[in-house]
C-alpha positions as CSV (number, residue, x, y, z in Angstrom):
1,X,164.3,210.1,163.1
2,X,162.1,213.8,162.2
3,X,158.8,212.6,161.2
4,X,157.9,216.1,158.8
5,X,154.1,214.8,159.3
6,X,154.1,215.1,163.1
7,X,155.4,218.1,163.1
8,X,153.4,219.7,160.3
9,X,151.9,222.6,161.0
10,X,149.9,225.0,158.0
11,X,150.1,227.8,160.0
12,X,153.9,228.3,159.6
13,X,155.3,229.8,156.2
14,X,156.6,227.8,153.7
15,X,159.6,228.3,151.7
16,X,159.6,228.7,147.6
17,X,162.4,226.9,145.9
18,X,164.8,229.9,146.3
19,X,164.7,229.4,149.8
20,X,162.6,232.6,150.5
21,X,159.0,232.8,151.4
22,X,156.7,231.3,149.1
23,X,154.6,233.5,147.3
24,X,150.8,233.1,145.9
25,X,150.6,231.1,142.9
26,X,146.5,232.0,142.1
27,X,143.5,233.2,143.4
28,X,141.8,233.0,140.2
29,X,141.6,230.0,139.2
30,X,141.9,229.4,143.3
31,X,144.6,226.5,143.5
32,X,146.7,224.5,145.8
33,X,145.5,221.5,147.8
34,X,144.2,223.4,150.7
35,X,142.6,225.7,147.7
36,X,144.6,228.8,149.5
37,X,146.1,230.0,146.3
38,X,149.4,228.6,147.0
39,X,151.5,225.4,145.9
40,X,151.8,224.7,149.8
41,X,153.0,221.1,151.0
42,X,150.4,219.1,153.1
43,X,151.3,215.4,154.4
44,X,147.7,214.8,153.6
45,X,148.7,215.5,149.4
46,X,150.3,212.4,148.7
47,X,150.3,214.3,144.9
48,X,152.3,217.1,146.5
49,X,150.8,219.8,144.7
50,X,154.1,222.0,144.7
51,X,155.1,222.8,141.2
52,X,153.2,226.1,140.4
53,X,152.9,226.3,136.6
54,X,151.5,228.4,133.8
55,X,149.0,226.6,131.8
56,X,149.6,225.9,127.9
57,X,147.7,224.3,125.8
58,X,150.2,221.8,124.6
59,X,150.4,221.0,128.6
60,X,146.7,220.8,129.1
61,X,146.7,218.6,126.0
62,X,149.0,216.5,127.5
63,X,148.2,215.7,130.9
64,X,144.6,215.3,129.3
65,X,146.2,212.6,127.3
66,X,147.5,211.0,130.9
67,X,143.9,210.7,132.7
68,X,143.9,214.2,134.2
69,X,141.8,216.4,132.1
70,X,142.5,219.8,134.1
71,X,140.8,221.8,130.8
72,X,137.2,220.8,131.2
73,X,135.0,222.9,133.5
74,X,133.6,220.7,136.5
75,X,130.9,223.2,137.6
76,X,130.2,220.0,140.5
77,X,133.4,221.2,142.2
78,X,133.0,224.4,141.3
79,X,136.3,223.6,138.9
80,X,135.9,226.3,135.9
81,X,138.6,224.5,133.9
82,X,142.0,225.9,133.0
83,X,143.4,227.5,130.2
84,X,146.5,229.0,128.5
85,X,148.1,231.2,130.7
86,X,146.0,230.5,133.9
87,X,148.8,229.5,136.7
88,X,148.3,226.1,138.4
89,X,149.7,224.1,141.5
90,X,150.7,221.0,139.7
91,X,152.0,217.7,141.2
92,X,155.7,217.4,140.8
93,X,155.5,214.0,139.1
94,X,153.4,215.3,136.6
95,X,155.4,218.4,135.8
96,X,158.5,215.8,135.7
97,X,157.0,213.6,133.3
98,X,155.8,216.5,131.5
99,X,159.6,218.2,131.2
100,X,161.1,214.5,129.8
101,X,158.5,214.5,127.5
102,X,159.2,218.0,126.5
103,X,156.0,219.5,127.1
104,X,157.2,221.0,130.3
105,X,154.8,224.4,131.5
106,X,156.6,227.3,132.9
107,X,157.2,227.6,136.2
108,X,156.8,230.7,138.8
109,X,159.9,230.0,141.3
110,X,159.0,232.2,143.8
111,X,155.5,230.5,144.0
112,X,157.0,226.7,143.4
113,X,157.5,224.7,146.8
114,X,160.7,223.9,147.9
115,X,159.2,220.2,148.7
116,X,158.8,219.7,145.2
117,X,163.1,219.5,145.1
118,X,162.1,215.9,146.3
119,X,161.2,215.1,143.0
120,X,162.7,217.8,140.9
121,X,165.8,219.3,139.8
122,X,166.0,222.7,140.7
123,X,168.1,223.3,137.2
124,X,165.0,222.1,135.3
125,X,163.0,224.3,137.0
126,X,165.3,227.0,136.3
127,X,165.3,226.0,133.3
128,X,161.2,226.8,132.5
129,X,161.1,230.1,135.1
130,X,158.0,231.8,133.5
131,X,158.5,234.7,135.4
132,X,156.0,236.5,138.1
């Protein structure tokens, strides 16, 4: 059986849910899980960090409301906070729970992981494209 995790390896390129290259998400607010300004997948996420999304403040709200304040600054981790329109590399589950509670954030496909397809539909995503 192919282990994905022992054969990982950063250095390759990753694909974006259309099956091309993926693309930056942001370098200002830096995100991703390896904080190189992409959604990229890493075995080491286990809150695959794929989903790259453009902040509202209904969204904000919301995951707020769920234990992950993403708004407030956290000068400790050198975390300025988000805010409307900055673009984020959110977990899939969390962009999934936020799309069936309707409070879904646009998504930038060409920056969006194609691992995140293990948790969402690519229609749905389609369905919120925000653009470039």
């Amino acid at each position: 059986m192919f282990d994905e995790k022992e054969y990982f390896d950063p250095r390759k390129s990753q694909l974006n849910v259309n099956g091309t290259t993926l693309e930056p998400c942001s370098s200002d607010p830096l995100t991703g899980f390896l904080r190189d300004g992409c959604c990229s997948w890493d075995p080491r996420d286990i809150g695959s960090h794929t989903v790259c999304a453009i902040m509202t403040t209904e969204f904000l709200e919301f995951s707020k409301e769920r234990g992950n304040d993403l708004s407030t600054p956290r000068p400790e981790y050198q975390f300025k906070g988000l805010k409307d329109g900055d673009r984020w590399c959110l977990c899939a589950a969390r962009w999934e729970e936020a799309r069936l509670a309707g409070k879904a954030p646009k998504v930038v496909l060409e920056a969006t992981n194609i691992k995140c397809l293990d948790i969402c539909d690519l229609e749905h995503l389609k369905k919120h494209t925000g653009g470039n």
